[in-house]
C-alpha positions in Angstrom: 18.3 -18.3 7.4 17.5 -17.6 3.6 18.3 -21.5 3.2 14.7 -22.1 4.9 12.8 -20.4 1.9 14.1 -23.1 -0.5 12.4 -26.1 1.3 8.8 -26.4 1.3 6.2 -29.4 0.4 4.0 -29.3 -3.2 1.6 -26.8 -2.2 4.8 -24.2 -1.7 6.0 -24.6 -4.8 3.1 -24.6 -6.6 2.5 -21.1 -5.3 5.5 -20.2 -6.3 5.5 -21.5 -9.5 2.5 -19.8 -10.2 4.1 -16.3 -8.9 6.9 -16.9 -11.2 4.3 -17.7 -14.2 3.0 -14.3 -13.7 6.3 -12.5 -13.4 7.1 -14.1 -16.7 4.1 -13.1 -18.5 4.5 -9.1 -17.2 8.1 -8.9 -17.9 7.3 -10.2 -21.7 4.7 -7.4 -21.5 7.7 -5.0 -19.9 10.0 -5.9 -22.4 7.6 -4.9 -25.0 7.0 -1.8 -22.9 10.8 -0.9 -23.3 11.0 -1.3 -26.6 8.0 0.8 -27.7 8.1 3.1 -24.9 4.6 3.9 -22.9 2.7 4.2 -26.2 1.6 1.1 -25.0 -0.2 2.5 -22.0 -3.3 4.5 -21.8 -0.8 7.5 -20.5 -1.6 10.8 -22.5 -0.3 14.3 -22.7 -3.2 14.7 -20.2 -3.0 11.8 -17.7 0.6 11.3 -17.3 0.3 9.4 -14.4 -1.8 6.2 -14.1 -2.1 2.9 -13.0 1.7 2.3 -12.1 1.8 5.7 -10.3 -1.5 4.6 -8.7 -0.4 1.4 -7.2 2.5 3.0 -6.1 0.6 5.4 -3.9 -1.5 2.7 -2.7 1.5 0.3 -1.8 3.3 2.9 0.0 0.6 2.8 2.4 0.3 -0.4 3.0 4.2 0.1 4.0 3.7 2.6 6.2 1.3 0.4 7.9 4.2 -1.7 10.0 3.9 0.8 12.2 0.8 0.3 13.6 2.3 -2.4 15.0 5.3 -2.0 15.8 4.9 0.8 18.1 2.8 -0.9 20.3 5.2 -3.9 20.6 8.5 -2.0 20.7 7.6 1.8 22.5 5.2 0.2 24.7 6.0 -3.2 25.6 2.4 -4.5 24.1 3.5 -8.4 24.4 0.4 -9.7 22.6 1.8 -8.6 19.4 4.8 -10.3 19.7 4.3 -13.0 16.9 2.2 -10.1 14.5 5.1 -7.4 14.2 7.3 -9.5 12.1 4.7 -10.4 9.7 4.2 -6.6 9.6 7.7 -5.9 9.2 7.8 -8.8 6.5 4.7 -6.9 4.5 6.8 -3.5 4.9 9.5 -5.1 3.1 7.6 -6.6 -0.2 5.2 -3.7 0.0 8.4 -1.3 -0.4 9.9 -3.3 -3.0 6.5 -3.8 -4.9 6.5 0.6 -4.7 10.1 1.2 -6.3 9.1 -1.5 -8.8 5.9 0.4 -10.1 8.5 3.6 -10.2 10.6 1.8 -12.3 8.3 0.3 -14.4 6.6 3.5 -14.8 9.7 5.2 -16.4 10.6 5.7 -20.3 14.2 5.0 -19.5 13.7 3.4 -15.9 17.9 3.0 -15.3 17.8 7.3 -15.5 16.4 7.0 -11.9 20.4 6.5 -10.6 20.1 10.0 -11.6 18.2 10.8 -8.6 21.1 10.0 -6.3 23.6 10.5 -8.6 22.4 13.9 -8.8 20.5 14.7 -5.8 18.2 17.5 -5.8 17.2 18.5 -2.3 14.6 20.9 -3.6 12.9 17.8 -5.6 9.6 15.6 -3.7 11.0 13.0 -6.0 14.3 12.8 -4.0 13.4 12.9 -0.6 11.0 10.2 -1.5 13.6 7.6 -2.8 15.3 8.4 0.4 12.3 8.1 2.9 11.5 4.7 0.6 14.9 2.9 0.8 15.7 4.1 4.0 12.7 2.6 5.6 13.5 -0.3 3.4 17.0 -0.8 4.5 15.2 -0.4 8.2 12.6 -3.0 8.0 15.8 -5.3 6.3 18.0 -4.7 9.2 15.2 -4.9 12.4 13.5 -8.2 11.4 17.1 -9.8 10.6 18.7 -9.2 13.9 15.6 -9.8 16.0 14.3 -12.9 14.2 18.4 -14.1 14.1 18.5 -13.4 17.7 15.5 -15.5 18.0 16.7 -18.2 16.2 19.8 -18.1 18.5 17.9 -18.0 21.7 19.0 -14.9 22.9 17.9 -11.1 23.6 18.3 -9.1 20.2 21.4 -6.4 21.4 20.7 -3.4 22.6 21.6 -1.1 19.6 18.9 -2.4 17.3 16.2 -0.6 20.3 17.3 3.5 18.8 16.7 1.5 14.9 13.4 0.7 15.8 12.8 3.6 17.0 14.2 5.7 14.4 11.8 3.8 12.1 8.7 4.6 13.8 8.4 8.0 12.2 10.3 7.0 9.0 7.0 5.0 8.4 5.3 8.1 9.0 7.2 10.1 6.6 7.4 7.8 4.0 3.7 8.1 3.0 3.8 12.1 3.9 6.6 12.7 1.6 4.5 10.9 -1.0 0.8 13.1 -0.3 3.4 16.1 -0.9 4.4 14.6 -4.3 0.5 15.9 -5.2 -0.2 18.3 -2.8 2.5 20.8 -4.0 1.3 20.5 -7.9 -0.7 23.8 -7.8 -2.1 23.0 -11.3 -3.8 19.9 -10.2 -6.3 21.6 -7.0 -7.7 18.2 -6.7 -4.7 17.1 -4.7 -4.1 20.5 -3.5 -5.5 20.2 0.0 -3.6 20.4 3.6 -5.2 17.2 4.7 -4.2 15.0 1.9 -1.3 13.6 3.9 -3.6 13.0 7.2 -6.0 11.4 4.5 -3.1 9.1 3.6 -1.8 8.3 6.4 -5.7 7.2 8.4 -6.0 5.5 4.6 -3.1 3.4 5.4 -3.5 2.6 9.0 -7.0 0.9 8.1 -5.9 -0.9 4.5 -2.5 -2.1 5.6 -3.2 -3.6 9.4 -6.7 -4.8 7.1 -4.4 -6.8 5.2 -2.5 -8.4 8.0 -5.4 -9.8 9.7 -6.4 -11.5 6.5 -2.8 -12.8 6.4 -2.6 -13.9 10.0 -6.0 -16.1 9.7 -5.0 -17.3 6.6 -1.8 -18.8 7.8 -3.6 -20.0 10.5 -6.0 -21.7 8.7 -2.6 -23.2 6.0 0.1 -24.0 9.0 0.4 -23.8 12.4 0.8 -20.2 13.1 -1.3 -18.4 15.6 -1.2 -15.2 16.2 -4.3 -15.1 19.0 -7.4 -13.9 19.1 -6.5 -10.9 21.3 -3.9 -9.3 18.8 -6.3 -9.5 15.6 -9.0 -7.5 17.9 -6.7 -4.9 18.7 -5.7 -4.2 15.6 -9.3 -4.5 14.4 -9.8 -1.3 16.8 -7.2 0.1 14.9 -8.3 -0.4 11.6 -12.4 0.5 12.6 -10.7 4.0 14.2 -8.4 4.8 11.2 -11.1 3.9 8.9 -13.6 6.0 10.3 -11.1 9.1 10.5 -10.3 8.5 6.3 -14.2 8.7 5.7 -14.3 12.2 7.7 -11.3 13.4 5.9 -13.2 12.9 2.9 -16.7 14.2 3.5 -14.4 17.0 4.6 -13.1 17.3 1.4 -16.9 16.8 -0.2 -18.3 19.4 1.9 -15.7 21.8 1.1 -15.9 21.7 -2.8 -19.8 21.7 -2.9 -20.7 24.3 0.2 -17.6 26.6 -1.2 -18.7 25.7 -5.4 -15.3 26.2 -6.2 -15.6 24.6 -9.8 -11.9 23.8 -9.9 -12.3 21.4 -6.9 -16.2 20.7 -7.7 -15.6 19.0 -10.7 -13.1 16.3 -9.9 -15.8 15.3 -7.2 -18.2 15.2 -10.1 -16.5 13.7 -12.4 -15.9 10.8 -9.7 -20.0 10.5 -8.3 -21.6 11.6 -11.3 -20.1 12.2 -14.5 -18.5 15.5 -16.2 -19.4 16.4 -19.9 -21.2 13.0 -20.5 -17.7 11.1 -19.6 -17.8 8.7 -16.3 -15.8 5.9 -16.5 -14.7 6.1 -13.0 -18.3 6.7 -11.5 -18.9 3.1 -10.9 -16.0 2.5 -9.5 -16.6 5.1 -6.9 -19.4 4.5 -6.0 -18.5 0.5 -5.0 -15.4 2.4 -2.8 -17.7 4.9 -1.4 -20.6 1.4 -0.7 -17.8 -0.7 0.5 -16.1 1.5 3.2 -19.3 2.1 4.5 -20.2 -1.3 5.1 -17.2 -2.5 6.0 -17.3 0.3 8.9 -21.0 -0.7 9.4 -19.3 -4.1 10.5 -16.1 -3.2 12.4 -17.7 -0.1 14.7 -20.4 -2.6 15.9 -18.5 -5.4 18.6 -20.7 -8.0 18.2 -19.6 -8.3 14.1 -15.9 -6.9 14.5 -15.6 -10.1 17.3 -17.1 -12.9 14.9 -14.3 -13.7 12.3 -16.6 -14.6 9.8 -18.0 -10.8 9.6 -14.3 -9.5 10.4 -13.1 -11.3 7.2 -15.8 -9.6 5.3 -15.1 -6.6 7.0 -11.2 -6.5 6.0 -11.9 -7.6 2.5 -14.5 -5.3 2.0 -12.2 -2.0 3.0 -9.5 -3.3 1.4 -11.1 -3.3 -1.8 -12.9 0.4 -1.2 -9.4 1.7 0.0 -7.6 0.0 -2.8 -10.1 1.9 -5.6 -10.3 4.9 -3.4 -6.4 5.1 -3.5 -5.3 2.6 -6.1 -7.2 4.2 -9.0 -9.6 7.2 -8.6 -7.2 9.0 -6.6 -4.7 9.5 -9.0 -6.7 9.5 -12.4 -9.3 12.1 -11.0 -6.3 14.4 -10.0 -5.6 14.7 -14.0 -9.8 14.5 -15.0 -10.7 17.5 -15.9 -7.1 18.7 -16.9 -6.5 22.6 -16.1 -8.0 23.7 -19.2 -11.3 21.5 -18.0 -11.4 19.5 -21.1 -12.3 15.6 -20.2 -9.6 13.2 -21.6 -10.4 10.2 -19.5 -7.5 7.1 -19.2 -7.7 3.3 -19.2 -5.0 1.7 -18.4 -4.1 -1.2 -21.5 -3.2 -5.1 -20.7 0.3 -4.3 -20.9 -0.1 -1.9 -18.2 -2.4 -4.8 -16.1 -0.3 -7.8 -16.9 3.1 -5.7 -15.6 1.3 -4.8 -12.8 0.3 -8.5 -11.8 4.1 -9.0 -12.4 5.2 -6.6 -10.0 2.5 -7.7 -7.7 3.5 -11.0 -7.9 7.0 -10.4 -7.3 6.3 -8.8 -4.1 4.3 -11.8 -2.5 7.2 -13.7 -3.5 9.5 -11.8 -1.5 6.7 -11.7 1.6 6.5 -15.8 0.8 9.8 -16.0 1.5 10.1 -14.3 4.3 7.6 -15.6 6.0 8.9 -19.0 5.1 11.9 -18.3 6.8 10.2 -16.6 10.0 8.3 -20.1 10.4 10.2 -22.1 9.7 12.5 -20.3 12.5 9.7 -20.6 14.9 9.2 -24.4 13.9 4.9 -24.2 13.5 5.0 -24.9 9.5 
């Protein structure tokens, strides 16, 4: 089926021309990266994790996301999302590879990860995370190859891949747990160490990654002849207005906790974010558009008469997108090291080598979901 990614008019491979433009720019940068090490970063003795590590967090989520629906399809026979869970699936897959990428890219000497399962360490969140990752990975792979095959073939998919689908319902779940306890367990950074940081990932994801797939499905409705219906994109804009509303409670939960309980160790990562901490604030802005986004973009989905009108549902799903992507994508992460134990303020921004890999890896991962949903269509004739 791989052959049917290889034809496609001007307009195909002009997007993928420009795909492979921008791969070629970051790996130059990368290259320089690897030669120079991460001096090249904003990285510090302070901030050791940044914008990689960010995106990564971020992209797991929108992996995780599949399951929204593919559980509805698969555990309950939910027909209407027939044609919408192997785009999902299709996402998972780029979304997975776009996450070890920014792992890899985020090492000194990135070919010492084969360490990890040369030399497994049960006791590490590092290692059950590259499992939970290319496990689900290798899931996604082997689901959406026998089903859409068995499609292509005109026949029922057999019964053994039912317990795989199955089996990758909570994997989905797991994957994006196993990476809250990555931060959670890090008793020096209390901004991350909270019991509902995994809960706040996982309503973070089901509302940014199902977000994304309603853009995708009314885009490729509007470039071929794919259409999903109007009753699937509804019912997973229910899912998105719920998950999103339970993310925003999670985190006034978190607010009201480190301001009613003036803990100063939680108090001033929230300050630094909203306001500012010793006259440094580069994130505040930032915030602040998250915090004015989500809450707009909820404004829009929780009242019918908007979430309905695919005009306002657009602007709705671009909207949280962009508040979850800075929520998660970059304050997140940064704020976790701003103040650092010792409260001094060493704030990071990440350099244009750090940028341009990151629109590399990016870029790589649409081309893998460009291909895949080349072939999915092109197996369902409606290009």
């Amino acid at each position: 089926m791989i052959e049917h990614a290889l034809k496609g008019d001007k307009r195909y491979w002009s997007w993928v021309a420009t795909l492979l433009a921008v791969m070629g720019i970051g790996f130059f940068f990368y290259l320089r990266q690897y030669n120079e090490g991460l001096t090249v970063t904003g990285l510090s003795r302070d901030v050791s994790w940044g914008f990689y590590i960010a995106q990564f967090t971020f992209m797991v989520g929108v992996a995780a996301s599949a399951v929204m629906v593919v559980l509805p399809y698969y555990l309950h026979n939910f027909k209407e999302f027939g044609k919408i869970t192997i785009l999902g699936e299709f996402v998972a897959i780029g979304s997975v590879v776009v996450c070890m990428t920014f792992i890899f890219v985020d090492m000194g000497q990135p070919f010492r990860i084969i360490n990890v399962f040369l030399y497994p360490s049960p006791q590490s969140m590092m290692f059950w995370d590259a499992v939970a990752l290319s496990g689900y990975l290798v899931l996604n792979f082997v689901i959406s190859h026998i089903t859409l095959g068995a499609e292509r073939k005109g026949i029922a998919p057999p019964k053994w891949i039912k317990p795989v689908i199955i089996l990758s319902i909570p994997w989905a779940v797991s994957i994006h747990t196993v990476t809250a306890f990555l931060y959670a367990g890090l008793a020096a950074r209390p901004f991350w160490m909270t019991a509902i940081l995994a809960p706040r990932f996982l309503a973070s994801a089901f509302s940014a990654g199902p977000a994304l797939l309603i853009l995708v499905c009314l885009l490729l409705r509007k470039l071929t002849k794919f259409n999903v219906g109007k009753e699937p994109i509804q019912k997973v804009a229910i899912i998105v207005t719920y998950a999103l509303a339970i993310n925003i409670f999670f985190v006034l939960m978190e607010v009201f906790t480190a301001v009613y309980a003036n803990m100063p160790e939680h108090l001033s990562h929230f300050q630094y974010l909203f306001v500012g901490l010793h006259g440094h604030g580069n994130l505040v802005p930032w915030m602040w558009t998250s915090t004015v986004f989500g809450l707009v973009a909820l404004g829009l989905l929780i009242v019918p008469k908007t979430r309905r009108n695919e005009t306002t549902l657009v602007m709705a799903c671009i909207l949280l997108f962009i508040s979850l992507w800075i929520d998660k994508g970059l304050c997140l992460i940064i704020a976790g090291f701003v103040p650092n134990p010792l409260h001094y303020v060493v704030e990071y921004v990440p350099t244009l080598p750090e940028l341009a890999i990151s629109a590399a890896v990016y870029a790589m991962g649409l081309l893998v979901v460009t291909g895949l949903y080349k072939v999915a269509l092109s197996v369902r004739k409606q290009l």
